[in-house]
C-alpha positions in Angstrom: 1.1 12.4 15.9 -1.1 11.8 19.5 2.1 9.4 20.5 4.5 12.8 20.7 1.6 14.7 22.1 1.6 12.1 24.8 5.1 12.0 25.6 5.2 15.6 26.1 2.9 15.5 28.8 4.2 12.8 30.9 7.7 14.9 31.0 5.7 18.2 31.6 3.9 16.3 34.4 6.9 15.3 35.7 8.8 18.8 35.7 5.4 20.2 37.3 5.3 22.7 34.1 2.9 23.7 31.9 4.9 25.1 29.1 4.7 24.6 25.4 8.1 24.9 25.0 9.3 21.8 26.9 11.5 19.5 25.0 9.3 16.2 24.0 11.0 13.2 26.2 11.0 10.9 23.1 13.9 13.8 21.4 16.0 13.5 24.5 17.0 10.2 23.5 17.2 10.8 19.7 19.3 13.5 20.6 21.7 11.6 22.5 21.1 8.7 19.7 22.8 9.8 16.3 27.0 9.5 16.8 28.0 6.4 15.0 27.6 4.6 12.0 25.9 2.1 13.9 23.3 4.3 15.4 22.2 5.9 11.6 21.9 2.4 10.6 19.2 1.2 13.4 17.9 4.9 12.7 16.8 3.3 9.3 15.7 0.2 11.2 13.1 1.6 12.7 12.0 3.6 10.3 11.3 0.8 8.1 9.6 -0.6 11.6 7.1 1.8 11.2 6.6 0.3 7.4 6.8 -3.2 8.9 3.9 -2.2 11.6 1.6 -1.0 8.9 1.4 -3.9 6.8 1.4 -6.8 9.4 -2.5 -6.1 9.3 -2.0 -5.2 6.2 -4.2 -2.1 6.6 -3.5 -0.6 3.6 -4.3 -3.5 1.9 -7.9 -4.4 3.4 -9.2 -0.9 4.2 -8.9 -0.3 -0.1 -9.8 -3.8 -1.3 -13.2 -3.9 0.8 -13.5 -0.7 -0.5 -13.4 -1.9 -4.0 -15.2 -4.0 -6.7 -12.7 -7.2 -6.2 -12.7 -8.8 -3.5 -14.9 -9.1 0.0 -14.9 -10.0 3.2 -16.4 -12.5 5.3 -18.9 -9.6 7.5 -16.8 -10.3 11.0 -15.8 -8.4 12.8 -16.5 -5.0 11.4 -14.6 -5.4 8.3 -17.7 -5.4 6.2 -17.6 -1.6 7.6 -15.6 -0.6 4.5 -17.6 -2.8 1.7 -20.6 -0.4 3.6 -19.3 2.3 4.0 -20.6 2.2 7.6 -17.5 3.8 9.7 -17.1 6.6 11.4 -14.3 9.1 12.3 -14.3 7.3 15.3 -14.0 3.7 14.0 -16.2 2.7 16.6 -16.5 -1.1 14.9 -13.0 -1.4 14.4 -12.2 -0.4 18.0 -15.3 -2.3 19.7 -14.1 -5.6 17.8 -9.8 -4.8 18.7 -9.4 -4.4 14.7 -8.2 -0.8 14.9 -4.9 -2.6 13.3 -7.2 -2.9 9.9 -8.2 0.5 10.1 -7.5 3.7 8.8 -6.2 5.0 12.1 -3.3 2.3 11.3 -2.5 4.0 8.5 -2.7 6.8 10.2 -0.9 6.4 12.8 1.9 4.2 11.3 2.6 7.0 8.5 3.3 9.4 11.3 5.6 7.3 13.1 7.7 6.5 10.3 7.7 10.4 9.0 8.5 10.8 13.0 11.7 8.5 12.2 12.5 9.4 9.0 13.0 13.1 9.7 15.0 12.5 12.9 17.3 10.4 10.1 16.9 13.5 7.8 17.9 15.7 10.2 20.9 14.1 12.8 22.5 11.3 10.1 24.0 13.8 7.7 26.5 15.1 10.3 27.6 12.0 11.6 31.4 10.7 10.6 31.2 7.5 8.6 31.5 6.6 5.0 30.1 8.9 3.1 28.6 7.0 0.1 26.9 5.0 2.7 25.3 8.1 5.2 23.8 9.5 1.7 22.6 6.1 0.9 20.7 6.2 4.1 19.5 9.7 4.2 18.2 8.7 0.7 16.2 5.8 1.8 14.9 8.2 5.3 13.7 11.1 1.9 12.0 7.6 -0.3 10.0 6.6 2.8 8.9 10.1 4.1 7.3 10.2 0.6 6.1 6.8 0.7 4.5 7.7 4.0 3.1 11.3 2.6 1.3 9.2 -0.6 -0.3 6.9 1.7 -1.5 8.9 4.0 -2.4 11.9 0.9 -4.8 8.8 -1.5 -6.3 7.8 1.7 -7.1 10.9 3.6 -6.8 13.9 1.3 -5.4 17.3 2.3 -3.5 16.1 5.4 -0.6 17.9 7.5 3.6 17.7 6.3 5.8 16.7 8.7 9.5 17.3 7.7 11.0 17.7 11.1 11.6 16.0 13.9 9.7 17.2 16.9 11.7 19.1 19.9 8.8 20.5 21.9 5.0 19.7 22.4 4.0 23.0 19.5 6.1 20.5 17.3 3.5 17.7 17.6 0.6 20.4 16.6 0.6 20.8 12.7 -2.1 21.7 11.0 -3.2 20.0 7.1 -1.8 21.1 3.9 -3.6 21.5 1.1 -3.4 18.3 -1.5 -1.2 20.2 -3.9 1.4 20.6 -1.4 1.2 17.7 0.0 2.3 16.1 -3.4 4.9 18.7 -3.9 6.9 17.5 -0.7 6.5 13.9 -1.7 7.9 14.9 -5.2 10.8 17.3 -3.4 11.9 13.5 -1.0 11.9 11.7 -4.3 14.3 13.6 -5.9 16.9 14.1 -3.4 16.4 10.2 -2.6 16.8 9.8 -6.7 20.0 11.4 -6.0 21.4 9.5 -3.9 19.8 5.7 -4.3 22.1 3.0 -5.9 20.5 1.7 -9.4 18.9 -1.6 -8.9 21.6 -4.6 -8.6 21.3 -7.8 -6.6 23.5 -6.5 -4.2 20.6 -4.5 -3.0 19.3 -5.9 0.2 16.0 -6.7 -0.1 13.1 -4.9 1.0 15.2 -1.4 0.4 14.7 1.0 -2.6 16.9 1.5 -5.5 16.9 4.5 -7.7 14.1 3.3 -9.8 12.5 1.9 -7.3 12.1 5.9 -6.4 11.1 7.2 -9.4 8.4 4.5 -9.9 6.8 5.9 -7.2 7.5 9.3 -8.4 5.6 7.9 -11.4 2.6 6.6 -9.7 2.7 9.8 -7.6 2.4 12.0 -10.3 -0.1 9.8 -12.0 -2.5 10.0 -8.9 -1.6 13.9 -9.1 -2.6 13.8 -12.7 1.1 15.4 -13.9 0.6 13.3 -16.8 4.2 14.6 -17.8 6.0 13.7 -15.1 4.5 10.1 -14.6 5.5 9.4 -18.2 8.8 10.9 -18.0 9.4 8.4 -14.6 8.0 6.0 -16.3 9.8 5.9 -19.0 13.2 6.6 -16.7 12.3 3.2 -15.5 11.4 1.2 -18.1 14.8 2.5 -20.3 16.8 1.9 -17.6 16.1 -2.2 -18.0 16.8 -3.0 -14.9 13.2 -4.8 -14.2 11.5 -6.9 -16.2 8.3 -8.9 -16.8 8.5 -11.9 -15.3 7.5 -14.8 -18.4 4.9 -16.5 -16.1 3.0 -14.6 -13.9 2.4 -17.0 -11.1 5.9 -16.4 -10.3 5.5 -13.0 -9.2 3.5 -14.5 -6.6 4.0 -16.5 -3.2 6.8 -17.6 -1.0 8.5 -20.2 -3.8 8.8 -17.0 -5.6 10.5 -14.6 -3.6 14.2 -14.1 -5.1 12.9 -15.1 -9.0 10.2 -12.5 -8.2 12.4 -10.0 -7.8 13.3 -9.3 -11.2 9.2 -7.6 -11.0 8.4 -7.1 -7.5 10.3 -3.6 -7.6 9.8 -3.3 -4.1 7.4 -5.2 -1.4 6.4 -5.7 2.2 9.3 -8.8 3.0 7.0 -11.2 4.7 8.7 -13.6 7.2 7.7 -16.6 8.5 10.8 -17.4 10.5 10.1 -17.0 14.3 10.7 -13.2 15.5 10.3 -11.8 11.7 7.6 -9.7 10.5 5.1 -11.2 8.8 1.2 -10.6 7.8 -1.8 -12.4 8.5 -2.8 -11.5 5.0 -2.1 -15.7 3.9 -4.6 -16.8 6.8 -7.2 -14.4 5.9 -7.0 -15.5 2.0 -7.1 -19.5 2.6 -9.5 -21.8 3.0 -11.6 -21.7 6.7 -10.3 -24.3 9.4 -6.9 -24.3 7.6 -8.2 -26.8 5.0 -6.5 -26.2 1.9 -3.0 -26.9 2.5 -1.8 -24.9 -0.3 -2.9 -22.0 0.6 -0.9 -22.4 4.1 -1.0 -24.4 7.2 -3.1 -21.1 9.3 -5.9 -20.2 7.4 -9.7 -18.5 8.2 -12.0 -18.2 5.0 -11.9 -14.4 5.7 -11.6 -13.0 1.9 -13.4 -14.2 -1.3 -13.3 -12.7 -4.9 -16.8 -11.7 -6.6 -17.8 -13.9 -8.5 -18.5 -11.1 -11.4 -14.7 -9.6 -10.7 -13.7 -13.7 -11.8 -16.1 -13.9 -14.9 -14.7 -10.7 -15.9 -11.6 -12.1 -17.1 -11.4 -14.1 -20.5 -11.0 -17.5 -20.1 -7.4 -17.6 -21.5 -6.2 -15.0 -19.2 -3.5 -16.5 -17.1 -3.9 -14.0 -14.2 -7.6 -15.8 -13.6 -5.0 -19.2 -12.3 -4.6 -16.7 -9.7 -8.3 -17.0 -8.7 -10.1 -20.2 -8.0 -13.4 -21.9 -7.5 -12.5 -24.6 -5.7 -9.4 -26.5 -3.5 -8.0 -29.7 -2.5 -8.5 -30.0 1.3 -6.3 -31.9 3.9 -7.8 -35.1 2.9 -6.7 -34.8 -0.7 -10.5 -34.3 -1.4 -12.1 -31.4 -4.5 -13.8 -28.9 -2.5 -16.7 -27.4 -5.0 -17.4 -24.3 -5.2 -20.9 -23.9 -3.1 -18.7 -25.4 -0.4 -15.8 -23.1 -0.1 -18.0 -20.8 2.2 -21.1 -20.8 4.3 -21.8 -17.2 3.5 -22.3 -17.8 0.3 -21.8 -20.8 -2.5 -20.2 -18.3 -5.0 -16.9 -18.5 -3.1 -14.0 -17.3 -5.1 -10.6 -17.9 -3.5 -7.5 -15.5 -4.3 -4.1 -17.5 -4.6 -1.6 -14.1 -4.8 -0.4 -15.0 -1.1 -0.1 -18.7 -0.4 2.6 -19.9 1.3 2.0 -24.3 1.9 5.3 -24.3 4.2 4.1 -21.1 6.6 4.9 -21.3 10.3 1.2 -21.4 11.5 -0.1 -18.2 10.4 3.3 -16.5 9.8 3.5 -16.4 6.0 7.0 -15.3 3.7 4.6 -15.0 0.8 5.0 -10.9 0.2 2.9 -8.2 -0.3 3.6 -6.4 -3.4 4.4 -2.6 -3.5 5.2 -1.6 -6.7 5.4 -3.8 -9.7 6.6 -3.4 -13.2 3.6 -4.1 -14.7 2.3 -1.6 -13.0 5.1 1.0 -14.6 4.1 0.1 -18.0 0.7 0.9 -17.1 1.5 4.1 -15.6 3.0 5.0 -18.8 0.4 3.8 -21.1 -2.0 5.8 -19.2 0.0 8.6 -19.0 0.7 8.6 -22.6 -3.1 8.5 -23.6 -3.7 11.3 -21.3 -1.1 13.6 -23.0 -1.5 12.4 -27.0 -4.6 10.5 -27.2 -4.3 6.2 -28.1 -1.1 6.5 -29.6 1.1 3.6 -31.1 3.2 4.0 -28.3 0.5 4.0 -25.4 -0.6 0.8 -27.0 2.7 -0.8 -27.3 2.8 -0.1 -23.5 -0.7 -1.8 -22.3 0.3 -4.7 -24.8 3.4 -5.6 -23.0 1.2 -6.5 -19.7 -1.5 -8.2 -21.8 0.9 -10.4 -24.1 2.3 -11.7 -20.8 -1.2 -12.2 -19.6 -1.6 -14.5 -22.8 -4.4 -12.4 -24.3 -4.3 -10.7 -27.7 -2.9 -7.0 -28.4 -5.6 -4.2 -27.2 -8.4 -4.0 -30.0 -7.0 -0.9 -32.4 -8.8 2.4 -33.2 -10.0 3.7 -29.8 -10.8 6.6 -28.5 -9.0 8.6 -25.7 -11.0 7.8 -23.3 -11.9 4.1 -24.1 -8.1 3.5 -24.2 -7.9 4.9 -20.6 -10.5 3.2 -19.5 -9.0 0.1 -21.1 -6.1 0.7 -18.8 -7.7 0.9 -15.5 -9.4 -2.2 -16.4 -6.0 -3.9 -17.5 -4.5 -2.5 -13.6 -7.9 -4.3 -12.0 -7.1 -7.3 -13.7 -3.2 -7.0 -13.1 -3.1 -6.0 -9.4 -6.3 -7.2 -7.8 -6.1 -7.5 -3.6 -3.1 -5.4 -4.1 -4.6 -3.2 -2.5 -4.5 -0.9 -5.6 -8.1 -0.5 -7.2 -9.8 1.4 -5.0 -7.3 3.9 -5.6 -7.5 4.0 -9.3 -11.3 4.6 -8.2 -11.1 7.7 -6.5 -8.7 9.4 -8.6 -10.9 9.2 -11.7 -13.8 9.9 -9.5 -15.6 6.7 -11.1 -16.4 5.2 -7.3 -19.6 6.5 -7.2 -21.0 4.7 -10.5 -18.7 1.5 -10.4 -19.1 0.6 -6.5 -22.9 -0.2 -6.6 -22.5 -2.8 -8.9 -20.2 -4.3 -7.7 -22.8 -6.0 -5.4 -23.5 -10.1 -4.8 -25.9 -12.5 -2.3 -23.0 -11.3 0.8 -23.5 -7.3 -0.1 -26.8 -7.5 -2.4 -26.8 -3.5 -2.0 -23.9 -1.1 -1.6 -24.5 2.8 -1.0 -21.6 5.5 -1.0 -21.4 9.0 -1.4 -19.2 11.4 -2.1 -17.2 12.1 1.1 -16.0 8.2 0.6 -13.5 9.3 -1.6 -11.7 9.8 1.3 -11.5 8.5 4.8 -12.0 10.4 8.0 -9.5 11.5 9.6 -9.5 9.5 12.6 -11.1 11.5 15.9 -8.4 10.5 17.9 -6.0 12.5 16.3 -8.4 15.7 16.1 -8.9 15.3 19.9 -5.4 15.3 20.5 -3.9 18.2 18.0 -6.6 21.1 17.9 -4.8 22.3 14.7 -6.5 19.4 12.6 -9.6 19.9 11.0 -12.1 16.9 10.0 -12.1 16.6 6.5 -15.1 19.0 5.1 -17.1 16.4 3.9 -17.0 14.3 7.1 -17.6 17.1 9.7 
């Protein structure tokens, strides 16, 4: 939002004028952009720049798992902020240490950019002459990542303001918050007119770009965050019937860059990691691997950044095959067993998490993708959405017991209650989609944050104090400085 702000006033500068009603420089030349084919296809491009921007920290991905109960960082600098609870609206530690890439304000920022893009796509690509099937294809995919953009800015931040078209003056920047409840019903209006228009899944697909059930999984998850439990079934369902995804048998090979095209057949849709020079990548591989770049399996850039708790690991039974995606120690560059109480200096219960390894990575560019949305985590949707709506029912169960046969663990014990059976289910998604950047989510919206976090404590982070207000994160100051029609979220003022 600040960046239109900004550009406003270098033209109004410029022109010696002080009016509002200025056209913003940036719309000058989207104006004189959108006349070919061409020019609605890099329209889309950058658009999914905006996406590409936000998760080559990945912030969504470390500001919710140091939030969590999973995994931890290394305290440098100022990531242990999160795990403390300890920022401010300002992010003062993220700033004073050049991490405001980790931050919230990424997500912030990069949410508004893309919307930014998206709507000028929205708005100029419909009237441009070129194949038809095509231009809707590409309107469809501007409507999928507006709502995309809305969720993640709506879990992380709250009531926060809609953006649906593309700014023409400097008043255009200056849009005040929405309550939630409309904030969710503008993500669920771009789903459906991208539903609409979005091929069904097929190889052909480009990867990295939505199909039609690609949509209305995230429809599904929407809803479930919404707590429509009628509507995140019924996507979930839309999904799962269409057969189009699938389990993968093994479920190492939804993971790493070996992976990537078998993976596929799960990994609905993910950030496509590249570790060719000039393509986007993450340093999510380096900050999971081994310090000094010692364990070459991990990748040939790595930091020690990242550990699992050791409670999050002994919480999974010892036949589960998602715990081979955890380990307690590595072979190093010598071909030598590092043990456990050597992994780390901070600590000699060093858990290592092997969801992102990539042993052929260019340095600390990694192809080894971050997962979006999986379709385990439709089956889950729908098991929980199921219990919410009829209680633990045969067919809630058969649900949950798809992810945990392929987990190798025995169906869900029968007979429980409504609520054990949900909780079941959250537990099952920790399990499934830890540093996913998933669980601190499924935190907030059942508003169990506040008795779960302080647990979830070890010799790093022997004591962990939240309140309240950390359901959300502040809405960064920045951003309040430079559009007086945003409030601070109540309980952050």
């Amino acid at each position: 939002m600040k960046k239109y702000v900004f550009s406003a006033c270098i033209l109004l500068f410029a022109l010696g004028s002080c009016q509002l009603n200025e056209t913003v420089y940036s719309s000058i030349a989207e104006n004189n952009f959108y006349k070919t084919a061409s020019d609605a296809e890099a329209g889309l491009t950058a658009v999914y720049g905006a996406l590409g921007d936000l998760y080559s920290g990945p912030s969504p991905l470390m500001i919710a798992d140091f939030s969590a109960d999973q995994v931890y960082p290394r305290p440098v600098v100022g990531r242990n902020t999160y795990t403390l609870y300890s920022y401010d609206p300002n992010y003062t530690t993220a700033k004073s240490f050049g991490r405001a890439f980790e931050s919230p304000l990424d997500v912030w920022q990069n949410c508004y950019r893309g919307i930014e893009r998206a709507n000028w796509v929205i708005d100029r690509v419909p009237s441009i002459a070129m194949e038809t099937t095509r231009r809707d294809q590409i309107v469809a995919e501007a409507y999928f990542l507006r709502a995309f953009f809305h969720w993640m800015l709506a879990k992380n931040f709250g009531s926060v303001p809609i953006k649906t078209n593309p700014t023409l003056s400097e008043a255009d920047a200056y849009t005040p918050k929405s309550e939630l409840a409309d904030v969710y019903t503008q993500i669920y209006n771009d789903l459906e007119k991208a539903e609409a228009a979005l091929p069904s899944y097929s190889a052909a697909i480009p990867t990295g770009r939505p199909s039609l059930e690609v949509a209305a999984a995230l429809h599904a998850k929407a809803a479930l965050y919404d707590q429509k439990w009628p509507v995140a079934l019924q996507k979930a369902q839309e999904v799962i019937n269409s057969g189009k995804y699938k389990l993968l048998p093994d479920v190492q090979q939804v993971y790493g860059a070996a992976n990537e095209q078998v993976g596929r057949a799960e990994n609905m849709w993910a950030f496509e990691s590249e570790s060719v020079s000039g393509g986007r990548s993450s340093q999510i591989m380096s900050l999971y691997g081994p310090r000094n770049s010692d364990g070459p399996e991990y990748g040939k850039s790595s930091f020690g950044s990242i550990f699992a708790y050791q409670a999050f690991f002994d919480s999974f039974e010892a036949n589960d095959k998602r715990r081979q995606l955890l380990d307690t120690n590595y072979i190093n560059v010598q071909g030598k067993v590092v043990h456990q109480k050597d992994i780390t200096p901070v600590t000699t219960q060093g858990v290592l998490v092997k969801k992102y390894q990539d042993p052929n990575s260019n340095g600390g560019s990694a192809a080894a993708n971050i997962p979006i949305l999986r379709m385990a985590d439709v089956y889950l949707i729908a098991a929980e959405a199921e219990a919410h709506l009829n209680g633990a029912t045969t067919t809630a169960y058969q649900y949950i017991n798809i992810v945990r046969a392929r987990a190798g663990l025995d169906d869900l014990a029968e007979g429980l209650s409504q609520d054990a059976f949900i909780d079941a289910v959250l537990q099952e998604r920790s399990w499934e989609f830890f540093a996913e950047g998933d669980r601190w989510y499924d935190l907030t919206r059942t508003n169990k944050f506040l008795t779960v976090i302080p647990a979830a404590v070890n010799s790093v982070f022997p004591v962990r104090t939240l309140l309240a207000k950390h359901k959300y994160f502040p809405i960064p100051q920045d951003e309040i400085n430079a559009n007086p029609r945003i409030e601070q979220n109540p309980d952050w003022k």
